[in-house]
C-alpha positions in Angstrom: 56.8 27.9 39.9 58.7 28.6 36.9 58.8 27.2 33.7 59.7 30.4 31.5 62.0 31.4 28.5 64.9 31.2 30.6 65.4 27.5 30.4 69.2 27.0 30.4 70.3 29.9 31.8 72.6 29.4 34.7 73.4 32.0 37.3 76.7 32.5 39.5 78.0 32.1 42.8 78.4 36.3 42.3 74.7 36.8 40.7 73.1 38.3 44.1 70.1 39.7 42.1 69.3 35.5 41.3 71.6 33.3 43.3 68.7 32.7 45.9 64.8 31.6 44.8 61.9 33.0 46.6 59.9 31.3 49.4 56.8 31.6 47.8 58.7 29.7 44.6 59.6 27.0 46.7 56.7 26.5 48.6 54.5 26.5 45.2 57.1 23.7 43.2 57.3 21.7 46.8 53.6 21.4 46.9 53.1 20.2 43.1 55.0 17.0 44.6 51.9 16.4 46.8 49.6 14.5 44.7 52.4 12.3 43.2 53.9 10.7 46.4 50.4 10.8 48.1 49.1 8.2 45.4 51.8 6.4 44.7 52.5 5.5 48.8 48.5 4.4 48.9 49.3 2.3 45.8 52.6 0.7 47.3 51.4 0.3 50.1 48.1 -1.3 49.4 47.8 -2.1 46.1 49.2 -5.3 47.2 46.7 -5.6 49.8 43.4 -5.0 48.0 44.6 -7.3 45.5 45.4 -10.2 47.8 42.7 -9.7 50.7 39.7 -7.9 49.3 40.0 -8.7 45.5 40.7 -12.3 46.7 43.1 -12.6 43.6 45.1 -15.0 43.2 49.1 -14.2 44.7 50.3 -15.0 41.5 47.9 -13.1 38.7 48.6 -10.4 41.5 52.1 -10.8 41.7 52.0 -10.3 37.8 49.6 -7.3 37.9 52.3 -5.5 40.4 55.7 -6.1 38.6 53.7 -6.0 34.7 52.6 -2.8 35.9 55.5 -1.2 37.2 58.1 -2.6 34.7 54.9 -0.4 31.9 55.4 2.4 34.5 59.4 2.3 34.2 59.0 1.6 30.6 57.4 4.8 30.1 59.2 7.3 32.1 62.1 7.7 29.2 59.5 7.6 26.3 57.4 10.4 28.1 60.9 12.4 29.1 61.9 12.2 25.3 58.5 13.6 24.1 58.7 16.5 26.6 61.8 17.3 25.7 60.7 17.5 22.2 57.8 19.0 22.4 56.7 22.8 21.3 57.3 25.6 23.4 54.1 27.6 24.2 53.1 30.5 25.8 52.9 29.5 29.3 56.3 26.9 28.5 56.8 23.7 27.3 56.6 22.0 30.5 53.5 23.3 32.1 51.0 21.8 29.3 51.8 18.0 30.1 51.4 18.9 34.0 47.9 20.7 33.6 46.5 18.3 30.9 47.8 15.4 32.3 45.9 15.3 35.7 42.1 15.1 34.5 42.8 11.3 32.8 45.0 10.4 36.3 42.3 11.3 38.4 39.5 9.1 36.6 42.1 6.4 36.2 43.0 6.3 39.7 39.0 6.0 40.8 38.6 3.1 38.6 41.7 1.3 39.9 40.4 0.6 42.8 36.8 -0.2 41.7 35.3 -3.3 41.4 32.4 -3.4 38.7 31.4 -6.6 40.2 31.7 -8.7 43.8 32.4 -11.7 41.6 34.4 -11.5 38.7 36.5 -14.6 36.6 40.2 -14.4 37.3 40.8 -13.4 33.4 38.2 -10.1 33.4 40.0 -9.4 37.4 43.3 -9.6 36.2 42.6 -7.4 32.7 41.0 -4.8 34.8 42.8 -4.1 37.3 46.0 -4.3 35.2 44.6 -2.1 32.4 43.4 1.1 34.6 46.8 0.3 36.7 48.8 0.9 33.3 46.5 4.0 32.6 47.0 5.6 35.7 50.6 5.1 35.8 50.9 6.5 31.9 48.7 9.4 33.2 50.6 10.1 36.6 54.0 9.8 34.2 53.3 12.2 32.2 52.5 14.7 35.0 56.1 13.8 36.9 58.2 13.6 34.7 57.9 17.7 33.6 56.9 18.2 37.2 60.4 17.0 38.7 62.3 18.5 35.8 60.7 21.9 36.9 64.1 22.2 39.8 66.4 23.2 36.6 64.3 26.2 35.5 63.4 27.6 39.5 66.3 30.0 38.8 68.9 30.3 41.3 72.4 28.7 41.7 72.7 24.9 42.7 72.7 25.7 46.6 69.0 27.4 46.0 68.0 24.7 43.9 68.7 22.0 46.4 67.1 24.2 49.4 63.9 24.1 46.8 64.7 20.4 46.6 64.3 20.1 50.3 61.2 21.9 50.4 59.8 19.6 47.8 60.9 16.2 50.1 59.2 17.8 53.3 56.2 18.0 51.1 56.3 14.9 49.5 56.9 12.8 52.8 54.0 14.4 54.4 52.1 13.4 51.6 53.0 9.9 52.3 52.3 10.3 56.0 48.8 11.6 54.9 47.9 8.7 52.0 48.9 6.1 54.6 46.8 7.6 57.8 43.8 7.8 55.2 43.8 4.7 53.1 44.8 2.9 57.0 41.5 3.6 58.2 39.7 2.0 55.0 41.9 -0.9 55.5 41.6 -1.4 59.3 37.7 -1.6 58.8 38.2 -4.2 56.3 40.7 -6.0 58.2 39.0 -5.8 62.0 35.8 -7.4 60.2 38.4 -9.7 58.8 39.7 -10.6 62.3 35.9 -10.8 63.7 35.3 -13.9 61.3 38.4 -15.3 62.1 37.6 -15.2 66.0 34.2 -16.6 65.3 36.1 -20.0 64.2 37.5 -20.6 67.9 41.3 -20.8 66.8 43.4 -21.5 69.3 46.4 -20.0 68.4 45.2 -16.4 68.0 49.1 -14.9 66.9 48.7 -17.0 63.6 45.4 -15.4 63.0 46.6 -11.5 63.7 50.4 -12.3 61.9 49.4 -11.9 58.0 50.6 -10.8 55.4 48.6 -7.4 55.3 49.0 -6.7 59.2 52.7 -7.5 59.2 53.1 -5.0 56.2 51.4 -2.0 56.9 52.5 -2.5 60.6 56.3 -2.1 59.3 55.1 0.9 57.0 53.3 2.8 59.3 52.6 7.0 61.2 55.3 6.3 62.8 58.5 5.9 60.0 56.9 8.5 57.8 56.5 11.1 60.8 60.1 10.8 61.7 61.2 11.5 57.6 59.0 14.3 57.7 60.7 16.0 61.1 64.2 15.1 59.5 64.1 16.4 56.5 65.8 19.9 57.9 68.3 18.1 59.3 69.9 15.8 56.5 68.9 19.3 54.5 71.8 21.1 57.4 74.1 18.4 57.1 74.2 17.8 53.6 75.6 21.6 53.3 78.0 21.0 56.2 79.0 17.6 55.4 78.5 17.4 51.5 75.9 15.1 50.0 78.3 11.8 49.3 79.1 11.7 53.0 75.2 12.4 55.1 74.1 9.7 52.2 76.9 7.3 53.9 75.6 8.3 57.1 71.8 8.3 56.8 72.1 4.6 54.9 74.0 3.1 57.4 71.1 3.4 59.9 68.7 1.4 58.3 70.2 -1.8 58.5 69.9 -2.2 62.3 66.7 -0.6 61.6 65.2 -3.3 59.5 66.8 -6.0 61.7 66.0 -5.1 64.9 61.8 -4.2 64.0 61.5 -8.1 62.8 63.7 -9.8 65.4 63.0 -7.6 68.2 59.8 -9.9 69.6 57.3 -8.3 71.4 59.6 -5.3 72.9 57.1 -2.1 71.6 60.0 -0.1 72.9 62.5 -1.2 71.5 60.0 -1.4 68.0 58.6 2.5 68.2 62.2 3.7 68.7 63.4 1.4 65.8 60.7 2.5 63.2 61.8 6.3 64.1 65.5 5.3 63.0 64.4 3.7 60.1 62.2 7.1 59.4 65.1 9.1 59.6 66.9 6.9 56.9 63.7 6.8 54.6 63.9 10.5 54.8 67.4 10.9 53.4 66.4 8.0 50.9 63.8 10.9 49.7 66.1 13.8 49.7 69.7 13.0 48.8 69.3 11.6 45.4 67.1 13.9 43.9 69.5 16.8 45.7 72.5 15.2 43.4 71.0 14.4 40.2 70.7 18.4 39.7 74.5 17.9 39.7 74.9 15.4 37.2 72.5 17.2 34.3 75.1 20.2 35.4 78.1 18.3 34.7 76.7 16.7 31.5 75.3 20.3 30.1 79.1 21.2 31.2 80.9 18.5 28.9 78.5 18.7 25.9 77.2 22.5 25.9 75.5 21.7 22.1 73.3 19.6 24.0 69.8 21.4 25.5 66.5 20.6 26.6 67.6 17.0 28.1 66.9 17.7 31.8 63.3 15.6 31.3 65.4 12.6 29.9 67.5 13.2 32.9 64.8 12.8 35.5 62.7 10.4 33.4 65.6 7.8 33.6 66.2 8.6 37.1 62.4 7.9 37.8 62.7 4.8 35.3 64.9 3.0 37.5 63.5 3.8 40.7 60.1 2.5 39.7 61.5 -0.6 37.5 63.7 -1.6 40.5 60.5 -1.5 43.0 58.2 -3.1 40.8 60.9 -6.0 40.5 61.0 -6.0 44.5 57.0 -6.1 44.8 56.5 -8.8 42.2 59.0 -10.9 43.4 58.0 -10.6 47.0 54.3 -11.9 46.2 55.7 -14.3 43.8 57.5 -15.5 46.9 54.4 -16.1 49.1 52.8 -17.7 46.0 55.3 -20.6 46.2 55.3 -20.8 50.3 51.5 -21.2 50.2 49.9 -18.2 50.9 46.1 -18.2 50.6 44.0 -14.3 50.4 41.6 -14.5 52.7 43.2 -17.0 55.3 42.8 -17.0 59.1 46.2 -19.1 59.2 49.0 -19.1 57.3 52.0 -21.9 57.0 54.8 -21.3 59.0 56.9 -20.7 55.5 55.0 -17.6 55.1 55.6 -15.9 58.1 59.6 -17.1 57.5 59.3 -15.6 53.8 58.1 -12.3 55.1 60.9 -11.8 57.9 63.6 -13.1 54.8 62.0 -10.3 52.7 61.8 -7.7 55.1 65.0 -7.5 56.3 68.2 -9.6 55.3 67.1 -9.5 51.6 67.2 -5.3 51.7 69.8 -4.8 53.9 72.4 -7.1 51.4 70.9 -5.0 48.6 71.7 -1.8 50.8 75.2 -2.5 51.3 75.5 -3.8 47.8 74.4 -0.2 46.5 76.4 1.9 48.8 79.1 -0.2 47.5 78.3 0.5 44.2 78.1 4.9 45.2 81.4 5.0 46.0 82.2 5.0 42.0 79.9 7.9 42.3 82.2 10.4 41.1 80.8 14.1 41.8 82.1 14.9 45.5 81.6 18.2 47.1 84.9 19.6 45.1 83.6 18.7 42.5 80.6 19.9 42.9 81.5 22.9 43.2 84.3 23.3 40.7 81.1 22.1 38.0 79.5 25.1 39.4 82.4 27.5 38.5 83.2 26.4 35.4 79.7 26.2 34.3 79.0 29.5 35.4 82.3 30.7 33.0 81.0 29.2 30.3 77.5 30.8 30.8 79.3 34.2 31.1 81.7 33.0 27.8 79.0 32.6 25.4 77.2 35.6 26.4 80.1 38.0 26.0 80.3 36.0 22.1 76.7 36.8 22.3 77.5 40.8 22.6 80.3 41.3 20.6 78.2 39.7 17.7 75.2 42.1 18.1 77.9 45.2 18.6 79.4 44.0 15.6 
């Protein structure tokens, strides 16, 4: 993993001595990805969960607690990106300090996230809790990320090694959220099967009402299944990407989760047809991981191309990439338990109204998939094709090789 004095240095097509990264580079910068994606797909996933069914919160001091938090996690992506990039160079780089020193304080803030100091606690000292070491942890995890992902600039290499390292890094990362989900499942399926052994107890005679809530439904939809099939497909999007160009496999690795979504909600009680669904709807997830983080590399080097005065920004970069990310899912997470808020959903019920179980099918699919089209409408302004691409790459390489022959004839002189 490097994060050395040669930050801003860009190699050629025709540098063979550092056009390519070594495996054991790769496979050390993939694995620092690990921890990130392994939290945050435990928090996503359950956060929502321990807040609704075993905190017994309220949806909507929950609902708050989930969009508050991730707006302060958005919030402070740029601000930490700006203070990295300003920050003092030292001895082992500028960029390795805030990933080191960072991880003590995330580690003790993500422990006390999910404890509970007390079985029964008022809704103000729940909500200021939970919300509090949730805004540490975030801070804390932040400031580890945000130099972590703008490591990819400095791996040396041209842009085709850096995007192989990139692929590396997404195998890593999606297996990391195969392995959060398999172990924070079995903590919630003991929770939830005592849940369902008190609900039995009350004779209900309509046992799919019981089984169908919230929770189930959503961990059902996020499961080993989905995640698996990223992880397999990572190599393949990583093929066709170099075959196909990056604009073009995101087209095609989109378009598949629409029928995706649609068919695991309205497809009844078919497990076939389910299974083989989720597994399309993995495949997608998995270019959802790789393809934007592949092409934002090519946007800090078209920007470092049209204003070469400007240096150290790639953290500002890949803060504001990560600010968005996180400020659009935390909108889509509040919202959605602000949603079964107003259609009367209750933590801890056996039942649920028949306007939750509609709310959760509206949220699950037609809402994303409108949103999915909208933003594939919205890429094809994208501007930075595979010409492009690599014509940035040329020139960028001709202006490295420029201002080093200056560099020469100013010492000879």
């Amino acid at each position: 993993m490097a994060d050395g004095t040669s930050e801003g240095r860009e190699e050629g097509p025709s540098d063979t001595k550092s056009s390519g990264i070594p495996l054991v580079r790769k496979i050390s910068y993939a694995v620092g990805g690990m921890p990130y994606q392994l939290t945050q797909s435990v928090k996503g996933f359950f956060m929502q969960i321990f807040l609704l069914d075993v905190v017994q919160m309220d949806a909507f001091y929950a609902s708050l607690i989930l969009f508050m938090g991730r707006a302060w996690d958005a919030i402070t992506d740029p601000i930490v990106g700006y203070m990295v990039s300003k920050s003092k160079r030292t001895r082992i780089g500028k960029l390795i300090p805030w990933i080191v020193f960072s991880l003590p304080f995330g580690i003790v803030s993500y422990i006390m996230m999910w404890f509970m100091p007390q079985d029964s606690m008022s809704p103000a000292f729940s909500f200021s809790w939970f919300f509090i070491w949730t805004c540490l942890f975030d801070l804390f995890l932040t400031c580890h990320h945000v130099p972590y992902s703008s490591l990819n600039m400095f791996l040396g290499g041209d842009q085709n090694a850096r995007d192989s390292a990139t692929g590396y890094r997404m195998g890593m990362e999606v297996f990391a959220v195969l392995a959060g989900g398999v172990i924070q499942s079995q903590i919630v399926g003991v929770h939830h099967a005592k849940k369902t052994r008190v609900c039995s107890q009350l004779n209900y005679s309509d046992t799919s009402s019981i089984n169908l809530s919230y929770p189930a439904l959503h961990n059902l939809t996020s499961s080993l299944t989905d995640t698996t099939a990223a992880t397999l497909s990572i190599p393949l999007w990583q093929i066709l990407l170099c075959r196909l160009g990056k604009k073009t496999t995101l087209y095609i690795g989109l378009s598949m989760f629409a029928p995706a979504m649609a068919a695991i909600v309205y497809a009844g009680n078919s497990l076939p047809i389910f299974i083989f669904m989720v597994i399309i709807g993995g495949f997608s997830l998995a270019v959802l991981f790789l393809l934007p983080w592949s092409m934002l590399p090519d946007v800090v080097d078209d920007f470092k191309l049209k204003n070469p005065s400007s240096k150290d920004l790639e953290p500002v970069f890949y803060s504001c990439f990560v600010f968005f990310n996180k400020f659009v899912g935390g909108l889509s997470i509040g919202l959605s338990t602000l949603v079964l808020h107003f259609v009367g959903y209750k933590p801890g019920a056996c039942r649920h109204p028949p306007a939750v179980i509609t709310a959760l099918r509206v949220l699950i699919a037609p809402v994303p998939i409108v949103l999915l089209f909208t933003g594939i409408l919205l890429f094809c302004l994208y501007p930075i094709n595979e010409k492009r691409r690599q014509q940035i790459q040329r020139n960028l390489y001709k202006a490295v090789k420029d201002d080093a022959g200056v560099a020469m004839d100013t010492v000879s002189s």
